[in-house]
C-alpha positions as CSV (number, residue, x, y, z in Angstrom):
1,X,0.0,0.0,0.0
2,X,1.4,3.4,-1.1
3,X,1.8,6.4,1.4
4,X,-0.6,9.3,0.6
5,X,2.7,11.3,0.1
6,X,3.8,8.8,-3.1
7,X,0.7,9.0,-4.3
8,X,0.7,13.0,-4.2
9,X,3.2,13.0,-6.2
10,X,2.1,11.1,-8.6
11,X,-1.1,12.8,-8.8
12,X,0.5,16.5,-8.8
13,X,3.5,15.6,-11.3
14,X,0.5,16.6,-13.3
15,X,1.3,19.9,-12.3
16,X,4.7,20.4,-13.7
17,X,4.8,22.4,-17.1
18,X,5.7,21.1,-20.3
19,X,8.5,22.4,-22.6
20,X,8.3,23.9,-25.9
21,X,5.4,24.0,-28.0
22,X,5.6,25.5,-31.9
23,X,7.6,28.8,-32.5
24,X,5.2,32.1,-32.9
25,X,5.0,35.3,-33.6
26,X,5.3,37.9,-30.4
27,X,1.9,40.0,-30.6
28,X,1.9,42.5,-32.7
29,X,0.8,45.1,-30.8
30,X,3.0,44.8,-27.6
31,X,5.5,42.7,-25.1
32,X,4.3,39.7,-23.6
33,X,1.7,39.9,-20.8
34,X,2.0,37.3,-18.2
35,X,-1.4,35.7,-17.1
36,X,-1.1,34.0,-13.2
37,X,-4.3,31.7,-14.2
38,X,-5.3,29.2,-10.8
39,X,-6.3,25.6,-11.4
40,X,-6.4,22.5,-9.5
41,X,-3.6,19.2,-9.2
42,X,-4.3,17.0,-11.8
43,X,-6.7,18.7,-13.9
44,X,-4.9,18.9,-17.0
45,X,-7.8,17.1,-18.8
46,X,-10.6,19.2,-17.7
47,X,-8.7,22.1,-18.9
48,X,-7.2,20.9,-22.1
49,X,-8.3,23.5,-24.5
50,X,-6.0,25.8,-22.4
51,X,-3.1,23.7,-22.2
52,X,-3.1,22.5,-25.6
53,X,-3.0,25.9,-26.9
54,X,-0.2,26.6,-24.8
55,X,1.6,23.8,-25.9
56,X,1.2,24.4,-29.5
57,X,2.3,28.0,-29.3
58,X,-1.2,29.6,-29.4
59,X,-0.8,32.2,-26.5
60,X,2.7,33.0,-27.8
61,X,1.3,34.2,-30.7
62,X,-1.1,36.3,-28.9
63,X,1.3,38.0,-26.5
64,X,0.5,36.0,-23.7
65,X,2.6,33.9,-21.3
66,X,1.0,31.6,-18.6
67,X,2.1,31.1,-14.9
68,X,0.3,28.3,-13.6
69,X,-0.8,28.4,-9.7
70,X,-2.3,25.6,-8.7
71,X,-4.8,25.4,-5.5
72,X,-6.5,22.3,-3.8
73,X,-9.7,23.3,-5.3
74,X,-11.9,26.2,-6.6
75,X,-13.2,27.4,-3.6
76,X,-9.6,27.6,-2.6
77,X,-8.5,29.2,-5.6
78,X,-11.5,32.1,-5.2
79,X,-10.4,32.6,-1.6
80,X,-7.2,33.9,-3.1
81,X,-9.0,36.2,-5.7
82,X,-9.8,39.4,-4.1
83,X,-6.1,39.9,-3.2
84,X,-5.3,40.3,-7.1
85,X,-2.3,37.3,-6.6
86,X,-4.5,35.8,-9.8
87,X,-5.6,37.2,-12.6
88,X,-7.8,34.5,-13.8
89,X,-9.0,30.8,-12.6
90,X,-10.2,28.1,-13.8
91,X,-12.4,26.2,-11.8
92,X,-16.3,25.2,-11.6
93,X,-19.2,27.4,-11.8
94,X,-20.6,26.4,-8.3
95,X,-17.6,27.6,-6.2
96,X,-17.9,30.9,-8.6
97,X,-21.0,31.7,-7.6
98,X,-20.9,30.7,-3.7
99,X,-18.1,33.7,-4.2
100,X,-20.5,35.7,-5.5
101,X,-23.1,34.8,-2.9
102,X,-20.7,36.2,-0.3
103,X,-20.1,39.4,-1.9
104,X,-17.1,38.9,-4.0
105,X,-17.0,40.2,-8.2
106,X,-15.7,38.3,-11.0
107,X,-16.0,38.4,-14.7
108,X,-17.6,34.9,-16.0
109,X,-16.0,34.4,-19.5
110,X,-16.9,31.0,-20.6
111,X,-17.0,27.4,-20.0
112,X,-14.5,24.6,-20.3
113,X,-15.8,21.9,-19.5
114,X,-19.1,19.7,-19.5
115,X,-19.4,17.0,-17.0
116,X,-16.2,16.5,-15.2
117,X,-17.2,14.4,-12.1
118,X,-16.6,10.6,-12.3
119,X,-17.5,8.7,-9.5
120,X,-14.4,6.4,-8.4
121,X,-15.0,3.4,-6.4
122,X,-14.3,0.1,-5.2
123,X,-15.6,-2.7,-8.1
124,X,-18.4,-4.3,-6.0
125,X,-20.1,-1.0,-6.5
126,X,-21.7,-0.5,-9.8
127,X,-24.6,2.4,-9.0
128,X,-24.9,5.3,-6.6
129,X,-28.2,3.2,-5.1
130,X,-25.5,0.7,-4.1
131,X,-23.6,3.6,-1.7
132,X,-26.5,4.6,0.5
133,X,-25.4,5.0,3.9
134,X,-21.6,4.5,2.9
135,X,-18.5,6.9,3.1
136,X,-17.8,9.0,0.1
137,X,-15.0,11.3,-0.6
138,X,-15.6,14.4,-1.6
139,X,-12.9,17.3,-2.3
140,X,-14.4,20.0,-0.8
141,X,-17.9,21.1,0.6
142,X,-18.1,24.3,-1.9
143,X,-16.9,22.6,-5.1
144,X,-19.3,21.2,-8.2
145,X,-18.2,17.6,-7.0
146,X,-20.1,17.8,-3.7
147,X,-23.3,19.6,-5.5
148,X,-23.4,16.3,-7.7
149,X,-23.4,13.9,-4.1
150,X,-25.7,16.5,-3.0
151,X,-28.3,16.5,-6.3
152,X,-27.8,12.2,-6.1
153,X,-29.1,12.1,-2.3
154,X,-31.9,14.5,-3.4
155,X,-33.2,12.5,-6.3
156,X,-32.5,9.0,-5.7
157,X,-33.6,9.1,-1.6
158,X,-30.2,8.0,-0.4
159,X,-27.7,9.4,1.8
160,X,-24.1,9.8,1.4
161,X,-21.7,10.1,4.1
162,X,-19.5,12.7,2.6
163,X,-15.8,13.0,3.6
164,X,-13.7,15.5,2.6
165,X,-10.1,15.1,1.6
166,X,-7.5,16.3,-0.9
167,X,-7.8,14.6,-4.3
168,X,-4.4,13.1,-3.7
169,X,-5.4,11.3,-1.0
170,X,-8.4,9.4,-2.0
171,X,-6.5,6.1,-3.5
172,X,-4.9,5.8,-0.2
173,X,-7.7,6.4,2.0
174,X,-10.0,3.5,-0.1
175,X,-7.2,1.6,0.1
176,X,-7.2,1.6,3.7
177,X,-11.1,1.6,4.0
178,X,-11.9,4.8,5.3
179,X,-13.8,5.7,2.1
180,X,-15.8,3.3,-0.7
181,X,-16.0,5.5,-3.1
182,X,-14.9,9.4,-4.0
183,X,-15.7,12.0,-6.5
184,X,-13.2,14.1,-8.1
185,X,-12.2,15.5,-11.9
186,X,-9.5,13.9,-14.2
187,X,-7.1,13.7,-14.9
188,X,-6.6,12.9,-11.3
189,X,-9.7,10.0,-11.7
190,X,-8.4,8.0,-14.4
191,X,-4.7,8.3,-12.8
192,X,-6.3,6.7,-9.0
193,X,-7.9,3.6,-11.2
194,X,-4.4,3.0,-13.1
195,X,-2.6,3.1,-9.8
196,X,-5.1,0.6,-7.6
197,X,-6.8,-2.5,-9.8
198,X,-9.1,-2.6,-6.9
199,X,-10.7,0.8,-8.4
200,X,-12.9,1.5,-11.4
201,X,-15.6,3.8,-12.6
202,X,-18.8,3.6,-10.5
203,X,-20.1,6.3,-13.0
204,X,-18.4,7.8,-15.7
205,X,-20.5,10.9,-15.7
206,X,-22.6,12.6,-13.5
207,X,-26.7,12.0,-13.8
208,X,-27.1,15.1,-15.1
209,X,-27.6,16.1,-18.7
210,X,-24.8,17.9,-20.2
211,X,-23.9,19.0,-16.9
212,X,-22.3,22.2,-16.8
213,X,-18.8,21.9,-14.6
214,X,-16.1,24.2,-15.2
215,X,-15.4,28.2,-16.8
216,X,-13.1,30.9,-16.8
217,X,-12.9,34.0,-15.0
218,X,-11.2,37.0,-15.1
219,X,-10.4,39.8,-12.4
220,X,-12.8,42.6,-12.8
221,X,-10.3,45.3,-13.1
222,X,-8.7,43.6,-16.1
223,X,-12.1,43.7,-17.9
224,X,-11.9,47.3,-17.4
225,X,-8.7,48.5,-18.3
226,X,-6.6,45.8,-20.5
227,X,-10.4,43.7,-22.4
228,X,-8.4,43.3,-25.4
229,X,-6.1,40.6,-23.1
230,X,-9.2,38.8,-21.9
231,X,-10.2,38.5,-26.0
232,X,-6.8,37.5,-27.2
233,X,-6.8,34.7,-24.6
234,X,-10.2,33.7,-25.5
235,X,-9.3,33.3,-28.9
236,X,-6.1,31.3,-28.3
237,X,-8.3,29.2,-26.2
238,X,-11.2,28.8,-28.6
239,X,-8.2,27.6,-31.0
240,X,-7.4,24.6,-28.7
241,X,-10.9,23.6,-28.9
242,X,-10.5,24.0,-32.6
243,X,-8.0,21.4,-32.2
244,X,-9.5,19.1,-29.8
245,X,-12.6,19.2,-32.2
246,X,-10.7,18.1,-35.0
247,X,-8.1,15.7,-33.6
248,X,-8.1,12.1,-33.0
249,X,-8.5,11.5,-29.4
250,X,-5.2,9.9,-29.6
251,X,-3.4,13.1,-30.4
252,X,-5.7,15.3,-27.7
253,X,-4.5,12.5,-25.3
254,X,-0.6,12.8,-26.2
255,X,-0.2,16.5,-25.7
256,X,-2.2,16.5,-22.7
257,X,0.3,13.6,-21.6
258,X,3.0,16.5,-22.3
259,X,1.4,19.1,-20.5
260,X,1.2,16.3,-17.5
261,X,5.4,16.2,-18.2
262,X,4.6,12.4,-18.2
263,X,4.2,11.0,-21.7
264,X,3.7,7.5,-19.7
265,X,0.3,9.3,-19.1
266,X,-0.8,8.8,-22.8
267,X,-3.8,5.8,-22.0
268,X,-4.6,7.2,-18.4
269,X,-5.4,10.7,-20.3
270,X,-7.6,8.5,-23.1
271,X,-9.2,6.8,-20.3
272,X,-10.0,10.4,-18.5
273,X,-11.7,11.6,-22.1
274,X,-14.8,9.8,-21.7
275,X,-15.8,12.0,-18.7
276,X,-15.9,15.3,-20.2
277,X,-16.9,17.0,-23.1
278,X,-14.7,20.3,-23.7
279,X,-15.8,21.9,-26.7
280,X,-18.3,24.0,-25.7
281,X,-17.7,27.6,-25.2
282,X,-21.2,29.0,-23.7
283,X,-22.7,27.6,-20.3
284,X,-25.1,25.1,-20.3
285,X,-28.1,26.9,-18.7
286,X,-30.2,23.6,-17.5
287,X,-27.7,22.3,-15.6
288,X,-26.6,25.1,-13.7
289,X,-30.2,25.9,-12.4
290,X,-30.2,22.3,-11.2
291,X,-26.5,22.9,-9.3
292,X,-27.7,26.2,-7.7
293,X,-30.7,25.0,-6.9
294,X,-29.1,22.1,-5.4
295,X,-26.6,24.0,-3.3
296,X,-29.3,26.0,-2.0
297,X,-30.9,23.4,-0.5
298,X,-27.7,22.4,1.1
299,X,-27.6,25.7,2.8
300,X,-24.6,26.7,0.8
301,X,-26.2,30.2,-0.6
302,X,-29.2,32.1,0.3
303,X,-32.6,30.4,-1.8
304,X,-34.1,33.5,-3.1
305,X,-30.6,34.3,-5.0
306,X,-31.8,31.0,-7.5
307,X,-35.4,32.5,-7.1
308,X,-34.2,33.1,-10.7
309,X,-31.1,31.6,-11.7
310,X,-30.5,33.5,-15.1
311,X,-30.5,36.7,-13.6
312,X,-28.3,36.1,-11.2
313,X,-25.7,34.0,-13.0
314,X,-26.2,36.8,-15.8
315,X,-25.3,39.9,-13.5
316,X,-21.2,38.1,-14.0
317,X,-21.6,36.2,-17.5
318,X,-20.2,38.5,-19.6
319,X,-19.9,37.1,-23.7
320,X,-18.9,39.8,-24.9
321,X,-15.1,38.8,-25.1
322,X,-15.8,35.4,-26.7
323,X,-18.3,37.0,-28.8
324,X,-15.2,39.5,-30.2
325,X,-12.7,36.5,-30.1
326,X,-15.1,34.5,-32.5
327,X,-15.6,36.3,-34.4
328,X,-11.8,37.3,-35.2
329,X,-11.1,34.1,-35.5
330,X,-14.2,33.6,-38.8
331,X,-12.3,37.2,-40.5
């Protein structure tokens, strides 16, 4: 049996930066602007379009260098945002909007990712039914992961003993029984099942339609007085979705391997595919009323702030910088 320190670092050599990528052009119009964008450990899959497009030169070519900081989760990352340490983060929209419920300002750019929640678990369980009463981990009471345990208990009349823990440490704690099963994102997921035969899917994806998971923001004062950086990153992210659109799996899957500094990673990453869909720039509006609405009844926000859910998530979605990057990119 592993220590959870080994299997830390496995799981957050998926946070070490790839080299190189293909030589581009500086902007035109300036020097490079450094973008401090926060993320999670072992996420490189459920923010691919971004990291693909850094590896293939896209942000050079639009002025833009990326330092990556990476925090346990997104309500961790949005704890850090009001300082201005970050410019941007990447994380889901439930931990975006339990920011907002508390007062704090973001722009919402886009989304990432669709789905993004496997549920991981030991192979006698093959259904969420089969976990009623058990120990679940979950990494962290405001993240979209714990919403999904949360919308599960709700529909299906079960209860889930929710335990919460670093991603990194779920293999180990199953391992040693203090947990049955845990949900989490990839490609942190897929790398857990690799590393314990024990381990397998209970569910793929989450039992809710195209469930909306993870976006982009951006700090507030840097969609007031620099929008034209916000654009040119959209764009140079809209052209790794380009690419993930039009690309075998298998290639998707070998320069997120890079990005993971583990080309080893290659099947793990295929494997961590199937539970998210990442070419879709605009939120899915269904799902999100379900999340808020969920975490609402879990006394997370206030319940009349998803007395109508479009207003509120509309007084931060702001499309008007992917709108401009789109349609640069079709000139």
């Amino acid at each position: 049996m592993q220590t959870r320190r080994t299997f830390s670092k496995r799981i957050l050599a998926a946070g070490a930066a790839a080299a190189g990528g293909v030589p581009a052009a500086a902007w035109a119009a300036g020097a490079t602007r450094t973008v401090r964008l926060a993320d999670q450990p072992g996420a490189e899959v459920d923010y691919a379009a971004v990291w693909i497009a850094e590896g293939l030169g896209y942000f050079e070519a639009e002025g833009i260098k990326i330092e990556r900081h990476s925090y346990a989760n997104g309500p961790a990352a949005m704890l850090d945002f009001p300082n201005q340490s970050i410019d941007a983060v990447m994380a889901a929209h439930v931990p975006f909007m339990q920011f907002a419920a508390r007062g704090g300002e973001f722009k919402l750019i886009m989304s990432l990712t669709k789905y993004n929640a496997p549920l991981v678990g030991l192979k006698k369980y093959t259904a969420y039914k089969q976990l009623d009463g058990k120990r679940v981990g979950s990494p962290g009471i405001g993240t979209v992961h714990d919403a999904v345990l949360g919308y599960v208990e709700e529909t299906q009349k079960i209860k889930l003993n929710h335990v919460f823990a670093k991603i990194t440490d779920f293999a180990v704690m199953t391992e040693k029984g203090e947990i049955e099963a845990f949900i989490g994102w990839e490609p942190a997921s897929a790398t857990t099942i690799a590393l314990n035969p024990a381990l397998h899917y209970v569910a793929q994806r989450p039992p809710i339609p195209n469930m909306e998971s993870l976006g982009l923001v951006f700090q507030p004062k840097i969609a007031k007085d620099d929008p034209d950086l916000i654009v040119r990153f959209v764009r140079a992210t809209l052209r790794g979705i380009d690419f993930i659109k039009k690309s075998p799996a298998d290639k998707t899957a070998e320069l997120v391997a890079k990005k993971m500094n583990d080309p080893k990673a290659k099947p793990v990453v295929l494997t961590a595919l199937g539970s998210v869909d990442l070419t879709d720039p605009r939120l899915d509006m269904p799902s999100t009323r379900i999340l808020l609405k969920t975490i609402a009844k879990q006394g997370k926000i206030p319940p009349e702030l998803v007395a109508d859910v479009d207003a509120w998530v509309g007084k931060y979605l702001d499309y008007s910088f992917l709108d401009k990057a789109e349609k640069s990119l079709k000139v």
